[in-house]
N, C-alpha and C positions, 0 to 999 in steps of 0.2 A: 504494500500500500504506500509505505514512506516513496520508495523511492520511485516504481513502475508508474502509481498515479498522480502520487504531491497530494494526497490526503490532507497533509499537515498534523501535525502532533495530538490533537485530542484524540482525530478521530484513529490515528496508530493505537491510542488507549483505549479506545473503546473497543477494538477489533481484537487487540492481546486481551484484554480482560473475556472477552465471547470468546476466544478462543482455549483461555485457562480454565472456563470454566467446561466447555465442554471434554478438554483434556483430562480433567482432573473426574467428571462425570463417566467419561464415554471410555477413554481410553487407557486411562490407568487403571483403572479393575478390570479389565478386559487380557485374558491371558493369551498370550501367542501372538498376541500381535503384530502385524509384518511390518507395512511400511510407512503407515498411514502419521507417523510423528514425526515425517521428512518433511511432511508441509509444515507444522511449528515451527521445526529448525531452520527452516527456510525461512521465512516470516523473521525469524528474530534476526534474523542474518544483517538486517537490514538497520538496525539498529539495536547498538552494544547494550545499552542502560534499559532494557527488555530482555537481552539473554545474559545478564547481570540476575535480573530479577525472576527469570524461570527458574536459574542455577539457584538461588537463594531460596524460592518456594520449594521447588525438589526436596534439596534440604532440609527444611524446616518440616517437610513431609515424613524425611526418614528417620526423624528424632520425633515423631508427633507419636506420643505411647495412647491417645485416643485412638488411633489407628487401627490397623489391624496389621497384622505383621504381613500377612500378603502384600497390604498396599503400601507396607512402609519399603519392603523389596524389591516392588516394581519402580518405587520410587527412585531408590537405588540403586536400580540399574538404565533408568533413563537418563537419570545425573550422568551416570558413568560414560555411557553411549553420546550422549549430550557433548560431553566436554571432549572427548575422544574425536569426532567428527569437527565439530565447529572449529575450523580452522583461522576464524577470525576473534578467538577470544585469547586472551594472553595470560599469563603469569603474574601480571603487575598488578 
């Protein structure tokens, strides 16, 4: 959206937010999953301070003990896959 249409910045948030939510609904308890959370990473790709903020919900996902331990797993291992792929996020 940022960059293909020039949305501009709300509405980049309002499409990652419909976007987390369906992630977090749809696709994280969802076992097997193939490849369908290439479009997320793609989306974020587009702006750092959104795949900042996915890496940081992941996480706050895999320590979340209301959880259930399935979804704190899947969680952690989308973080994992996440940060492994995205070759636009750094270290720093």
């Amino acid at each position: 959206c940022w960059v293909v249409f020039g949305c501009g910045w709300d509405n980049t948030k309002l499409l990652y937010h419909d976007l987390l939510s369906i992630f977090e609904s749809e696709i994280l308890p969802t076992y097997n999953s193939s490849h369908i959370q290439y479009v997320i990473y793609y989306f974020l790709s587009f702006k750092t301070t959104l795949a900042e903020n996915f890496s940081n919900w992941l996480l706050k996902k895999c320590f979340d003990t209301s959880s259930s331990s399935t979804l704190r797993q899947a969680a952690a291992g989308y973080l994992a896959s996440f940060l492994c792929r995205a070759s636009f996020i750094t270290n720093k």
